[in-house]
C-alpha positions in Angstrom: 4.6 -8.8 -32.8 6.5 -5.8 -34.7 5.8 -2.5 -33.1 3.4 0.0 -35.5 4.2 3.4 -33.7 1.9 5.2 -35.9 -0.7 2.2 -34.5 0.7 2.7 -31.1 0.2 6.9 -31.2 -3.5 6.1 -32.3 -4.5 3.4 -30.2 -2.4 3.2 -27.0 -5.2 1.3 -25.4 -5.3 -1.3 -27.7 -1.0 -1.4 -28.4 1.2 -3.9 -26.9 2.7 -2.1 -23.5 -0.8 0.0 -23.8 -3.9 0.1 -20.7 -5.8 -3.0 -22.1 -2.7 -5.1 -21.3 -2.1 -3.4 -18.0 -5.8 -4.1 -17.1 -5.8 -7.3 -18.0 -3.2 -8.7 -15.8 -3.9 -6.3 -12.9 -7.6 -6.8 -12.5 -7.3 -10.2 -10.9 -4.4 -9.4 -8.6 -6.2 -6.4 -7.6 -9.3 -8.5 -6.3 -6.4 -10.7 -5.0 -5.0 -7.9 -2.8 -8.6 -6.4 -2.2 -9.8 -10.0 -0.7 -6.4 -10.1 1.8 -8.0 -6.4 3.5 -11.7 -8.5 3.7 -9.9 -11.3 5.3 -8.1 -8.8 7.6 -11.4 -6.7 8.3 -13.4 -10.0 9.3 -10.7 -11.6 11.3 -10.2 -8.5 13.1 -14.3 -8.0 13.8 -14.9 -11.7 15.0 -12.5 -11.0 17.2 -13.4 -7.6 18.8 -17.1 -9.2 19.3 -15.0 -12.3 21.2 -13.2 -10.4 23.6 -11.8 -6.7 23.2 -8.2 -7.4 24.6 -8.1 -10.6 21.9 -8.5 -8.0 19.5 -5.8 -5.6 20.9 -3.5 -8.5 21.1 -3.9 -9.4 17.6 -2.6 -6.2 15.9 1.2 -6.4 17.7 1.1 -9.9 17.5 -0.1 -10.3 14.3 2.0 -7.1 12.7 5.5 -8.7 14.4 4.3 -12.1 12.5 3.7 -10.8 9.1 7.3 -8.6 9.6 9.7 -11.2 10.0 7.8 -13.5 7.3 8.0 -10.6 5.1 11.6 -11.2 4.7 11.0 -14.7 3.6 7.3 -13.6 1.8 9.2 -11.5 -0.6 12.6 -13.3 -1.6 10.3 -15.7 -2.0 7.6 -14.0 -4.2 10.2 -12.7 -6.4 10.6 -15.7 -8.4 7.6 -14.4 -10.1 10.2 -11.6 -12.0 12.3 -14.7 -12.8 9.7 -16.4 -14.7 8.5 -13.2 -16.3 11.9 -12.9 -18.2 12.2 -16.5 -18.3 8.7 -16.4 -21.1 9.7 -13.2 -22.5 13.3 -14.9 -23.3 11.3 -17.7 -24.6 13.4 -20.3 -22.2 10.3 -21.6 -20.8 12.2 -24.7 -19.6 13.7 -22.8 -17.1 10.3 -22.1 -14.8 9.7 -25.1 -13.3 13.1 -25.2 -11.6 12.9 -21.4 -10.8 9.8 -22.6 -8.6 11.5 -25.1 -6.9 14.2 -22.9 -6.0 11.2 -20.8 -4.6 10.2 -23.4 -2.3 13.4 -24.0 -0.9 13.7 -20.2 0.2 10.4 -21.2 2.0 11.9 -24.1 3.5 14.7 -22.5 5.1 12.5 -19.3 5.7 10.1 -21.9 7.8 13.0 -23.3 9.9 14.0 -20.0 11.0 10.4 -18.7 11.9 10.0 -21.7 14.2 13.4 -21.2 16.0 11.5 -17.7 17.0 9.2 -19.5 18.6 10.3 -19.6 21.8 11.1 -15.8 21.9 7.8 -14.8 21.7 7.0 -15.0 25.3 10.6 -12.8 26.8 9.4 -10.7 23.3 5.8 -9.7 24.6 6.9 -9.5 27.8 9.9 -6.5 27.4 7.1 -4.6 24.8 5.2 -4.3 28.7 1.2 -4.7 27.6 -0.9 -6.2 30.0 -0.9 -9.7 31.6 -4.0 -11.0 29.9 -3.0 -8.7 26.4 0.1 -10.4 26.8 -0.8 -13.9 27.3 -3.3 -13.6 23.9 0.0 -11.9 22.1 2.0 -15.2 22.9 -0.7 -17.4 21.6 -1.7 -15.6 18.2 2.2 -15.2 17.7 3.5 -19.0 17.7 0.6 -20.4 15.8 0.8 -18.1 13.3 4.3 -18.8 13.1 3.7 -22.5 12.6 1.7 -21.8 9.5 5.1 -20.2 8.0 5.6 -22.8 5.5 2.0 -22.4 3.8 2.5 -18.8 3.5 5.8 -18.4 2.1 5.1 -21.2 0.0 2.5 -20.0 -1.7 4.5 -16.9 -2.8 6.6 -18.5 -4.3 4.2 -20.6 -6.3 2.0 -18.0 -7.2 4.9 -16.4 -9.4 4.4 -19.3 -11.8 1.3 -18.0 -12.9 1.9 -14.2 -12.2 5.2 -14.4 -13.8 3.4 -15.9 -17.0 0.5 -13.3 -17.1 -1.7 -15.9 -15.8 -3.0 -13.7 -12.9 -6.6 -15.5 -12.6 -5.4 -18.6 -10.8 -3.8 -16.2 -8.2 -7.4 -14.4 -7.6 -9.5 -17.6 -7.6 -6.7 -18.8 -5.2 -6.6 -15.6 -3.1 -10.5 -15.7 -3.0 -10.9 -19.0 -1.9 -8.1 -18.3 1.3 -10.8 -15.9 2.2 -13.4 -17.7 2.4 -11.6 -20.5 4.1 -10.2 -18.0 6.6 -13.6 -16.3 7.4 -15.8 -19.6 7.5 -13.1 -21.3 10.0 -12.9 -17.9 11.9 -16.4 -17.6 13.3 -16.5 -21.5 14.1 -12.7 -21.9 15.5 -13.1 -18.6 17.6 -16.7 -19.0 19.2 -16.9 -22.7 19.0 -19.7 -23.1 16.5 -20.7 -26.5 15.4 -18.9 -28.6 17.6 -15.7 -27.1 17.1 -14.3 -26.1 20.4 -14.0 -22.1 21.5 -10.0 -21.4 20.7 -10.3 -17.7 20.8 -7.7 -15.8 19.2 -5.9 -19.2 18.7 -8.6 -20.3 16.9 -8.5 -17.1 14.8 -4.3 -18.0 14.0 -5.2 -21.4 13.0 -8.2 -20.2 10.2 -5.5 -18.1 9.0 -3.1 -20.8 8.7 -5.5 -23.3 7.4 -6.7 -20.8 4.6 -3.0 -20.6 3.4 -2.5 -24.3 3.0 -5.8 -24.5 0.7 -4.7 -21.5 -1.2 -1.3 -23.9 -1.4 -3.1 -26.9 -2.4 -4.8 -24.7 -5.6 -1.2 -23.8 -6.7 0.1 -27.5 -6.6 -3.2 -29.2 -8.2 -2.6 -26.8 -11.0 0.7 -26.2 -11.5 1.5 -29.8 -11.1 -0.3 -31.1 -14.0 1.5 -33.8 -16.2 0.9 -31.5 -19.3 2.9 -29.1 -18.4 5.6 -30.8 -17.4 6.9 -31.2 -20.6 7.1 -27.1 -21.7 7.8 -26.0 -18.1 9.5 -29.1 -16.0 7.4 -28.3 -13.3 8.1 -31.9 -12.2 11.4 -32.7 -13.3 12.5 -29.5 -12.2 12.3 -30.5 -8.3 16.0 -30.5 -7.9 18.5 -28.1 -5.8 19.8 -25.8 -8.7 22.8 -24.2 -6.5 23.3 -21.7 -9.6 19.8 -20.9 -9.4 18.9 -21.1 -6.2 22.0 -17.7 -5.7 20.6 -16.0 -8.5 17.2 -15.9 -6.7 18.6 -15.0 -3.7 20.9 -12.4 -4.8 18.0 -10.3 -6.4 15.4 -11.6 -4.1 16.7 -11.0 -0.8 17.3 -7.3 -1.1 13.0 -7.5 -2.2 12.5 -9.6 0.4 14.6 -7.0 2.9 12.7 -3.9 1.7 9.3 -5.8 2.3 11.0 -6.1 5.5 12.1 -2.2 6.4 9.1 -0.9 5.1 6.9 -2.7 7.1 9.0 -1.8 9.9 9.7 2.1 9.5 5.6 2.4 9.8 5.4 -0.2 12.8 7.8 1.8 14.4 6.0 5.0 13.2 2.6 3.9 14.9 4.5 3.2 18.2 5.9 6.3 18.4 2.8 8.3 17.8 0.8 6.0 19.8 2.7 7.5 22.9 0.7 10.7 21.8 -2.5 9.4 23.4 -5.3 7.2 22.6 -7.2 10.1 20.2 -3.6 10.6 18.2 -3.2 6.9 18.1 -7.0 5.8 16.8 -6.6 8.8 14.5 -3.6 7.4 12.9 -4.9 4.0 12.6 -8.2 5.2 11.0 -5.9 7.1 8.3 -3.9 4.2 8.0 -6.9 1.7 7.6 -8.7 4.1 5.2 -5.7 4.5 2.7 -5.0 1.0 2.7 -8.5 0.3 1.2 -7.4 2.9 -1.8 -3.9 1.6 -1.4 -4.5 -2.3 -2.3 -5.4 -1.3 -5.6 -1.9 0.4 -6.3 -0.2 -2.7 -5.1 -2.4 -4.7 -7.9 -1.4 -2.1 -10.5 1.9 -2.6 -9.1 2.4 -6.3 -9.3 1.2 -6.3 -13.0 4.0 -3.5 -14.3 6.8 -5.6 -12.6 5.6 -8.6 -14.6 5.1 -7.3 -17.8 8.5 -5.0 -17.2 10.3 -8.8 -16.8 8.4 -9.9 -19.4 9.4 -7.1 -22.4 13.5 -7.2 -20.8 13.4 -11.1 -21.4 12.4 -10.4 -24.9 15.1 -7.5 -25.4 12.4 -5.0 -25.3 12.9 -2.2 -22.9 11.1 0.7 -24.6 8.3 -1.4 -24.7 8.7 -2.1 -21.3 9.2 1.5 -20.7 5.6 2.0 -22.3 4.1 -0.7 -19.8 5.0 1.7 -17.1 4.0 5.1 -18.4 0.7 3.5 -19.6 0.4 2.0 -15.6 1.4 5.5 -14.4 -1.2 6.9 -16.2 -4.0 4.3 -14.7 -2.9 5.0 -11.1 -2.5 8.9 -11.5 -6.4 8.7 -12.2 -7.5 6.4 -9.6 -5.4 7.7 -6.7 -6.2 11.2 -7.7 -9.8 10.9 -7.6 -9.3 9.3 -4.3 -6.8 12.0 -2.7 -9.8 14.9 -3.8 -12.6 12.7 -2.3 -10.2 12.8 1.2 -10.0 16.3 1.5 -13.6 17.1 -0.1 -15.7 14.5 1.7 -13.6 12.9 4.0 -16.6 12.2 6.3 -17.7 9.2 4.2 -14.7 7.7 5.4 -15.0 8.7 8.6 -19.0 7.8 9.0 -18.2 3.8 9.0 -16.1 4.4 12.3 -18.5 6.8 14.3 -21.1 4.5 13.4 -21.3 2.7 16.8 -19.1 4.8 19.1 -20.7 6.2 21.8 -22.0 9.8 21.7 -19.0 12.4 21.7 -16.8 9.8 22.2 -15.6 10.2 18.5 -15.3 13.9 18.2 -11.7 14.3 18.7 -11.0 11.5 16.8 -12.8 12.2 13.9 -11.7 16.1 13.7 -7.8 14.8 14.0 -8.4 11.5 11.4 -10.0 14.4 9.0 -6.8 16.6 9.3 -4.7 13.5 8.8 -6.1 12.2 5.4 -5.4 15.9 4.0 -1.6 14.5 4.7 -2.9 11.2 3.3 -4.3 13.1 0.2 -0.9 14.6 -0.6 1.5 11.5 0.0 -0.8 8.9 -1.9 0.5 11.4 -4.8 3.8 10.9 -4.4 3.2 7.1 -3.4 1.9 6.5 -7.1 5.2 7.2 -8.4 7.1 5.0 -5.2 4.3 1.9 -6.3 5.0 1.9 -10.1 8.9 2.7 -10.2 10.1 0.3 -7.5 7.8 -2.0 -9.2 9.3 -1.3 -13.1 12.8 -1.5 -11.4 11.9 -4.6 -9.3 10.7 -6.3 -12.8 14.3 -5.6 -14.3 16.3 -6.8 -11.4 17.2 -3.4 -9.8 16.3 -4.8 -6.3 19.8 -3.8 -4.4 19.0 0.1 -5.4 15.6 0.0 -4.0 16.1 -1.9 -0.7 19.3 0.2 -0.1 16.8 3.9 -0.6 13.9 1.9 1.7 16.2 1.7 4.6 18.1 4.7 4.5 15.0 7.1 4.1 12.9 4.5 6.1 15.6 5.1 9.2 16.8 8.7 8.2 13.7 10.9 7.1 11.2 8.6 8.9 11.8 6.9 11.9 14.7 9.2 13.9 13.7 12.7 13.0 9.8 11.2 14.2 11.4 10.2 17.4 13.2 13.7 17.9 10.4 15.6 17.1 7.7 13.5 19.0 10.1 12.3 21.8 12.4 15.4 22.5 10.9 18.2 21.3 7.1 17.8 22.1 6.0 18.8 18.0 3.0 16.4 18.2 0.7 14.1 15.5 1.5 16.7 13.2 5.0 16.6 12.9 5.2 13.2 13.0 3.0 13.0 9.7 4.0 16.0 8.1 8.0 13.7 8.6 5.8 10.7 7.1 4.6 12.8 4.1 8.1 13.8 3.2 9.4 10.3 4.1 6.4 9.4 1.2 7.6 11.9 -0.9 11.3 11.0 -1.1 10.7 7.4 -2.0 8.8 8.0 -4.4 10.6 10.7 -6.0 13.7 8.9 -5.7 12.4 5.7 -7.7 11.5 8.4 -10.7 15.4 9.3 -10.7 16.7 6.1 -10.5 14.1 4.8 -13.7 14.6 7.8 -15.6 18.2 7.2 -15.2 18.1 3.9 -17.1 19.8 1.5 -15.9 17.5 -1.3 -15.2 17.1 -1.2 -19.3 20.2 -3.3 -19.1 19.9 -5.6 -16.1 18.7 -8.8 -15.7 18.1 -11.4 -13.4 18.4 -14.6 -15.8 21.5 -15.8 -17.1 22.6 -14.1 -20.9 21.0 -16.3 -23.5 23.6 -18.4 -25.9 23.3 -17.3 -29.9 20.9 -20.0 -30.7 18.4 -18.8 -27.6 18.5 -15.7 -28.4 17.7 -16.3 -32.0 14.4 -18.4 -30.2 13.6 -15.7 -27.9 13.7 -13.5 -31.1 11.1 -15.7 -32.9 9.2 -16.0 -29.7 8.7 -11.8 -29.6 7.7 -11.7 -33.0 
């Protein structure tokens, strides 16, 4: 398609790089995203109705889980850039193999996780919770870790239809995990319908059980015999050493700053959470109430990174350049509507949470978590730009850049000068977010440098085209 920038100044909706396109992929992965809080929510509910230290357990457990198989989760998932340059180059050929390349980072990813295994009892016991807390933290740990495979796997296969713009197959997928998980959940944890009463174990095994279906959707569709022949999903199966360093030279520093930032705010809540209980439930309401606004972003996200890898494979970086300005746009409007309704009515947040606590129990609570998402109003600001730069500069292959700012800020604005002013100099909740709001802040503002700079317009994470493919990848645009 030949650009029209006359067309394109009229009708930016409608134009190639315009909010149509952006919509169009993003909608299903933001259901995708929007299903993994549900499952989250439910899973966490059954279990506070089971037994409240199984529900205390979960979070540590759970959050030191997810951590480590971030690392693996996102050199994993970033296969999906790979095929997104792959169409846009028109070298179609190549995505099967790219997969498979995937799969093997999950392998290896797996055999690692299980070596932790054994660590998670000396692990839970140096953090110093409570016997019983403890004993439920051991459990929920090693049988999440033996669903590793499932849910690194499916990451990776995902990016064959996210990387192609296909993003429905990901939601119906993503969907389907949820209901899986939340079905399983209620009869695995209270032992309804014959199943036995596992508890929190029973709650691990849902969860791993739901990532194997969502695994089986990927295979039964990607595996078909009819598209063996465009994308040699089959023939493809083979160790690509070339490949397989390509992936994880640009993948591992994704997969890392997965990693970090997951970290820097696990770290963050333990710090604060020596504040008190009423600093600590204040925080995690903030927390929990931006990531329902949050998911969203990530959808919006995920869709620029794609179509970013999609316009470099074609040679097309001011069109790619337009995919992210138009996704700017989109999120700039959501999240600001969100950030007013925080600081105008934050009480309809809030009213979910006081719901059932007992009378006065929640004052404190509330009046701190209605200070706090004022400080969540003004970073979710500053987060749009960190979501949709790291994402444009992801989609080109600019992953080293972004994992190296992740860590430094993530260790140097956020988590040290939190411990100094929490620890040594007694500043309180609000210093330690006013620290996370500039930590926020810098990120994001430090992703709008590095893309207005414009590098990534030149990078790429697929090997330079020979004459003849570029001539087809030429054809292919048009």
């Amino acid at each position: 398609m030949k650009d029209d920038p006359q067309r394109m100044q009229v009708r930016p909706r409608h134009a190639e790089g315009g909010y149509r396109q952006i919509l169009r992929i993003a909608f299903p992965l933001i259901l995708s995203t929007g299903s993994w809080s549900l499952q989250h929510f439910v899973d966490r509910m059954f279990l506070a109705w089971y037994s409240p230290a199984a529900l205390a357990a979960s979070t540590p457990a759970g959050i030191l889980n997810f951590t480590l198989m971030s690392l693996f989760i996102g050199t994993a998932g970033y296969v999906s850039t790979f095929v997104a340059q792959y169409v846009g180059a028109g070298r179609d050929e190549r995505i099967g193999p790219t997969i498979w390349q995937g799969l093997y980072v999950a392998l290896v990813g797996t055999i690692i996780i299980l070596l932790l295994i054994p660590l998670a009892d000396p692990v839970f016991r140096l953090i110093g919770h409570d016997p019983e807390i403890r004993r439920y933290e051991v459990v929920y740990f090693r049988v999440l870790c033996l669903g590793a495979f499932p849910a690194i796997a499916a990451s990776a296969l995902s990016g064959f239809f996210s990387g192609r713009g296909e993003t429905w197959p990901v939601m119906w997928a993503n969907l389907l995990a949820t209901a899986v998980n939340i079905v399983l959940d209620y009869l695995l944890i209270f032992g309804v319908g014959g199943f036995p009463e596992m508890g929190i174990g029973g709650a691990a095994i849902a969860t791993n059980i739901s990532m194997i279906a969502a695994l089986l959707v990927y295979f039964g569709l990607m595996l078909r015999r009819d598209r063996d022949g465009r994308f040699h999903v089959i023939r493809g199966w083979r160790f690509d050493p070339a490949l397989f360093s390509r992936i994880l030279r640009f993948g591992l520093p994704s997969g890392v700053q997965f990693f970090v930032d997951l970290a820097g705010f696990t770290i963050f809540l333990l710090i604060v959470g020596r504040l008190g209980t009423a600093s600590l439930a204040a925080t995690n309401i903030a927390f929990n109430i931006n990531t329902l606004a949050f998911m969203p972003m990530m959808g919006l996200g995920m869709a620029i990174t794609i179509l970013v890898g999609q316009h470099l494979g074609r040679e097309n970086p001011r069109l790619a350049e337009r995919c992210v300005t138009s996704g700017l746009r989109i999120t700039l409007l959501y999240m600001g509507a969100v950030a007013l309704l925080y600081v105008l009515a934050p009480g309809v947040f809030l009213a979910p949470y006081a719901w059932r606590a007992e009378a006065g129990s929640f004052d404190e609570i509330g009046r701190l978590a209605t200070v706090l998402l004022r400080f969540v109003a003004l970073y979710s600001l500053f987060d749009v730009l960190s979501i949709v730069y790291a994402a444009a500069l992801k989609g080109a292959g600019d992953t080293r850049f972004v994992m190296l700012m992740m860590a430094g800020l993530s260790g140097g604005v956020l988590i040290l000068p939190t411990y100094l002013a929490v620890e040594r100099f007694r500043g309180g909740i609000l210093a330690g977010w006013t620290i996370a709001t500039a930590y926020v802040s810098l990120l994001g503002v430090a992703f709008y440098l590095r893309f207005r700079a414009g590098q990534w317009k030149d990078m790429r994470v697929i090997e330079r085209q020979a004459p003849q493919s570029s001539q087809r990848s030429s054809r292919v645009s048009e």
